[in-house]
C-alpha positions, 0 to 999 in steps of 0.5 A: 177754705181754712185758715184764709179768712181775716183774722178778728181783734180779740182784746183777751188773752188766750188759754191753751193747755196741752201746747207742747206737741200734737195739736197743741204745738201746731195750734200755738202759731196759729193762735198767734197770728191773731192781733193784740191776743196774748197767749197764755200756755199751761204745760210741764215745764221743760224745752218743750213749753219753752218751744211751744212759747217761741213758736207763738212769738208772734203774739203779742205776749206769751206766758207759760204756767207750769201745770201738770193735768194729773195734779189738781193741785197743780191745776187750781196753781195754775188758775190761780196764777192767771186769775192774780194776772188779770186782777192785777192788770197784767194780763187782758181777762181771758177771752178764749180757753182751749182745752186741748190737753189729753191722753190715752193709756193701754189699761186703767190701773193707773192714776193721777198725783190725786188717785184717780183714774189716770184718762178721767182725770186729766181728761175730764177731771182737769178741765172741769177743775181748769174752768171752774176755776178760772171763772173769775178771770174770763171775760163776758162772752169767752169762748171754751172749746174742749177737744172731743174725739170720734172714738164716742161715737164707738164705730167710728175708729176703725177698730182702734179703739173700743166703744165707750161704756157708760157708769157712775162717773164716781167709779169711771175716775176709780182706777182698776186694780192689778187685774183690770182689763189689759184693754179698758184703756181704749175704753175709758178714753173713748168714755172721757170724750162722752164725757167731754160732750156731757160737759160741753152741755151742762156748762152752757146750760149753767153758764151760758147766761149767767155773768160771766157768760160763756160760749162753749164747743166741742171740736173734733179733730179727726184722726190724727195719725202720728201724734203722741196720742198712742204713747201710752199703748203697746209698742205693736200698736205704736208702730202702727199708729205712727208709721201705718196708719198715717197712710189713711190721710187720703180718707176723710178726717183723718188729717194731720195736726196742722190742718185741724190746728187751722179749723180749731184757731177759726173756731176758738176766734170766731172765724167760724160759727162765732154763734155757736154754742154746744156744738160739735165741730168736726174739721170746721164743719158743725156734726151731729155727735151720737145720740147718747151725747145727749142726756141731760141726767147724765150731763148734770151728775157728771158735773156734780160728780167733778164738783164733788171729787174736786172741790170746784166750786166749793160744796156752798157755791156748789149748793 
């Protein structure tokens, strides 16, 4: 069963992005839970992270960062801030990274403070730039854990969202203009959970064995009706995610924030598969993603397209 399992030491602190609401309000109690393990909490400033930090009271410290993902800039802050905390003896190097922010649109004619496509950006531009980041401040073995999603499967979400569509990543983080397809927003979210597995697999491959080295895995944390993840859509569309369809938590993984907040803590602390790598975690259990989430020429020019519109690393380390 989940989230009954005794909880291990863990002497490094603790990275979560997106802990303001939806999981990642009901990851930060669980996460705190574990003995010794500061919490460090990327999120916009504002009521909400000051909530998500009381609610994590129990860690041995809590630490918010103020990090909005639509900004690179802000991102590369925000690592920066926890690489001077480790240096500096203030904070444990960092032993777990979670991240758990993401969003989706109705359309992709929006954009990020850098220009990019809004989804791809925060999605996968975000943690690309986070990780890379950070770098010098995890500790040997530090564990990341990206949040994947169903929907790349693209027959897998009961209609509500449309199959992923792979392209040069170049033009996936290029935004639609004033025409663009009213329903290319569901598109491109399920495309950046691809994405997520594609990086999943090249980190390991580049940093799996390298110093420091890195665990990585994906977790799924089903359908999760309720959550904010449908602000971005039609009002029609948020009504039924939020008052419609939380009636299917009767069929299997489709959960709510709680329980898949239990399995993704056991994952991220090693309570569960503490010797996986690249895998992919649905509500605890290790899934076998679709086919196409296995594509080495893709999973190699995804990160060297991140590198490229980023900056991180820098073109030198880069080469």
């Amino acid at each position: 069963m989940l989230g009954v399992m005794t909880v291990p030491d863990i002497t490094g602190s603790i990275v979560v992005t997106g802990p303001t609401r939806g999981l990642g309000r009901a990851l930060v109690p669980e996460l705190a839970a574990a003995p010794g393990a500061p919490l460090v909490l990327l999120g916009r400033p504002g009521p909400a992270l000051e909530a998500a930090a009381e609610a994590g009271a129990a860690a041995d410290r809590v630490v918010t960062v103020p990090c909005d993902l639509a900004s690179l800039a802000q991102v590369r802050a925000a690592a920066s801030t926890v690489r001077a905390a480790v240096a500096g003896g203030d904070l444990p190097p960092v032993a777990a990274l979670v991240s758990n922010a993401g969003l989706q649109t109705a359309d992709r004619r929006q954009a990020t403070v850098d220009g990019f496509e809004l989804t791809f950006g925060v999605n996968v531009l975000a943690p690309h730039t986070l990780l890379e980041s950070l770098r010098p401040a995890l500790a040997d073995g530090a564990h990341v854990v990206l949040l994947g999603s169903g929907t790349h499967h693209g027959d897998r979400s009961m209609g509500l969202v449309d199959p992923p569509r792979w392209e040069d990543p170049r033009d996936l983080a290029r935004p639609d203009g004033p025409d663009g397809d009213p329903r290319a927003g569901s598109r491109a979210y399920a495309t950046s959970k691809l994405a997520v597995l594609y990086q999943a697999h090249e980190w390991d491959r580049r940093h799996g064995a390298g110093r420091p080295a890195l665990r990585v895995n994906v977790h799924d944390p089903g359908l999760m009706p309720g959550t904010g993840l449908a602000r971005g859509r039609s009002a029609v569309e948020q009504l039924a995610w939020s008052w419609l369809l939380p009636a299917l938590r009767v069929l299997p993984r489709v959960t709510t924030p709680r329980r898949s907040a239990r399995a993704l803590a056991d994952l991220v602390l090693g309570r569960t598969h503490p010797r996986l790598r690249a895998g992919y975690v649905v509500l605890g259990e290790v899934t076998e993603p679709s086919p196409a989430a296995h594509d080495p020429a893709r999973e190699r020019e995804l990160w060297q397209v991140c590198a490229e519109l980023t900056g991180v690393p820098a073109p030198s380390a880069a080469a």
